[in-house]
C-alpha positions in Angstrom: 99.1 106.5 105.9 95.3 106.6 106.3 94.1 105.4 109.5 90.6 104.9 110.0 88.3 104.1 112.4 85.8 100.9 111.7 83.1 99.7 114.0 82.0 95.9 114.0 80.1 94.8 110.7 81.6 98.1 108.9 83.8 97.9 106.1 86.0 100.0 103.9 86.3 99.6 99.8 89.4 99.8 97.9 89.7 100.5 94.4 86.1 99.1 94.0 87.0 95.7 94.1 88.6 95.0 97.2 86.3 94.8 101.0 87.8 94.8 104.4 85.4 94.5 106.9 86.1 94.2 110.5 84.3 90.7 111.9 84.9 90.7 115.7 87.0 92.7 118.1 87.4 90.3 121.3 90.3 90.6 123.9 92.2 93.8 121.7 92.5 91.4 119.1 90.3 92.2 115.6 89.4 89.9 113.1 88.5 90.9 109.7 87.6 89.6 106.7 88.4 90.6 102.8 86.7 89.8 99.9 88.7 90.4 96.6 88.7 88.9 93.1 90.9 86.4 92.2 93.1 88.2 90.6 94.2 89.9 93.7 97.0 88.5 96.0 96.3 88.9 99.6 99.0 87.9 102.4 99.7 88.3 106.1 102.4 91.1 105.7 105.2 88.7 107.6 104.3 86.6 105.1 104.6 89.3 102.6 107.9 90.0 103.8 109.7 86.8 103.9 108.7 86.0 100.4 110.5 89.3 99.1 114.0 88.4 101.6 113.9 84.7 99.9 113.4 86.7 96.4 116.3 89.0 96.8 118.5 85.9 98.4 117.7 84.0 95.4 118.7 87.0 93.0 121.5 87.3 95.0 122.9 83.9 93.8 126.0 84.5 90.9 126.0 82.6 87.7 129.5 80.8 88.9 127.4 79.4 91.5 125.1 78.2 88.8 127.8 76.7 87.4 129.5 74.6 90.3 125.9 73.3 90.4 126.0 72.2 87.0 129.3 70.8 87.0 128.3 69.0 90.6 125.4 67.0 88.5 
């Protein structure tokens, strides 16, 4: 892991195309902000997270269940 230290109003680049600069530091708490094309998917990482637990529940799921479904219809 790279930790680095930032300062209000600095910033650090990643892969040339992706800013994080820090905004405010009030109370231990630190807002930044990002800029990033379009392209690029940012998310809180709890966020993050429960998206890949929902994705591996839903892989979980067999093909007989998709079949009680069907038959259920």
């Amino acid at each position: 892991m790279l930790v680095l230290n930032r300062k209000v109003n600095e910033s650090i680049i990643i892969d040339d195309r992706i800013e994080i600069k820090v905004l405010e530091i009030v109370d231990g708490k630190i807002k930044i902000g990002i800029e990033a094309p379009k392209d690029v998917t940012v998310l809180r990482k709890e966020v993050y997270d429960e998206i890949r637990n929902e994705n591996a529940q839903a892989a979980s799921i067999s093909l007989d269940s998709f079949s009680k479904l069907k038959k259920n219809r």
